[in-house]
Structure formats: C-alpha cells, structure tokens
C-alpha positions as CSV (number, residue, x, y, z in Angstrom):
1,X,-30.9,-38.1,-46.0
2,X,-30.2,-35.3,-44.1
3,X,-29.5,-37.9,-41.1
4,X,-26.6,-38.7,-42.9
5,X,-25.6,-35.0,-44.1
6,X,-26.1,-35.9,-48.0
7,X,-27.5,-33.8,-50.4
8,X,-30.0,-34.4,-53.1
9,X,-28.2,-37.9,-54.2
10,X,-29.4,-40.3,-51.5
11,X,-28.0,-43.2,-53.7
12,X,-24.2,-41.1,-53.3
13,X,-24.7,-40.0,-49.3
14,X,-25.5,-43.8,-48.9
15,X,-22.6,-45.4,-51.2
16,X,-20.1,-42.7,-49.3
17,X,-21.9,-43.5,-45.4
18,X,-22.0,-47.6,-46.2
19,X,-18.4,-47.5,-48.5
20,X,-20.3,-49.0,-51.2
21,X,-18.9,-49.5,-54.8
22,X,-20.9,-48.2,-57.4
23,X,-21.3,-51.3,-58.8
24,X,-23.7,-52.2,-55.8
25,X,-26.6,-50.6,-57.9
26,X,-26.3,-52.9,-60.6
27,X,-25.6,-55.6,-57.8
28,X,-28.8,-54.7,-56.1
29,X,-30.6,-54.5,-59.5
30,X,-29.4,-57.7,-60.7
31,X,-30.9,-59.3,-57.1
32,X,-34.5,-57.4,-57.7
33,X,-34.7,-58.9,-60.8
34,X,-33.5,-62.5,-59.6
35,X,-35.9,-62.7,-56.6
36,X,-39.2,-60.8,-59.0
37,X,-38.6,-63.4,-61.4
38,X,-38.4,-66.5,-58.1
39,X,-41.5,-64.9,-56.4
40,X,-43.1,-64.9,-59.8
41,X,-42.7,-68.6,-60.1
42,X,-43.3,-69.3,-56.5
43,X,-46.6,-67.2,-57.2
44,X,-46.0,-64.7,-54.2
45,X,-45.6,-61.0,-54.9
46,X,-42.3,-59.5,-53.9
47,X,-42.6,-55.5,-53.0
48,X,-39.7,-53.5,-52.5
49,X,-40.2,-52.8,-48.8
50,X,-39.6,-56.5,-48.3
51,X,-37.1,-56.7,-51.1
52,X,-34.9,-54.0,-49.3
53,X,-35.6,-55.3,-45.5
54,X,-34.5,-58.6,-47.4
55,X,-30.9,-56.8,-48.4
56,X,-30.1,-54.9,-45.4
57,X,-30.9,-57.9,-43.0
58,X,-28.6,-59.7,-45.4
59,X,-26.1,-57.7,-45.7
60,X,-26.0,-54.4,-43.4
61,X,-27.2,-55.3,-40.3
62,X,-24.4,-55.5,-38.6
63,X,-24.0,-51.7,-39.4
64,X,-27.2,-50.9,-37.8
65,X,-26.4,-52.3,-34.0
C-alpha cells in the first residue's frame, strides 16, 4: 500500500484513499457471501480475484480513469 502512503492497515489506507464507510467491509462481506452461495447453485466456482475485479468494475472504476 505504500502507493497510497498507508501503513500496515491496507483495509484503513484504502477506506481513507476511496472515502469508504466502515461499514463497506461488512457490505463487501455480505456480497462474497451472496454471489459464493449463487455460483454455488449455478455450479461455477467464484474466486476472489474475480469476486474483487467484479466489485471494483462495479463500483470504482470510475476512480481508476
């Protein structure tokens, strides 16, 4: 995280570069669980590279231009 001068945390030098609430990790964590238990029943595996391209195309991309 050093791109973004945090310390250790990289969960708090995110939240404070994005101005994210802290309730965004249960947010997120409420999501994993949602789309492990649809790619479950769809019978496709979901990993957590595609699970966090998923979010950020979603929902930060428009940061990253």
């Amino acid at each position: 995280m050093r791109v973004f001068g945090g310390g250790e945390d990289w969960k708090a030098t995110l939240r404070a570069t994005l101005k994210l609430d802290l309730a965004m990790d249960a947010s997120i964590r409420g999501m994993w669980e949602r789309n492990q238990s649809r790619a479950r029943d769809a019978g496709v595996v979901l990993t957590p590279e595609e699970f966090a391209r998923m979010i950020v195309d979603s929902n930060f991309a428009h940061l990253l231009r």
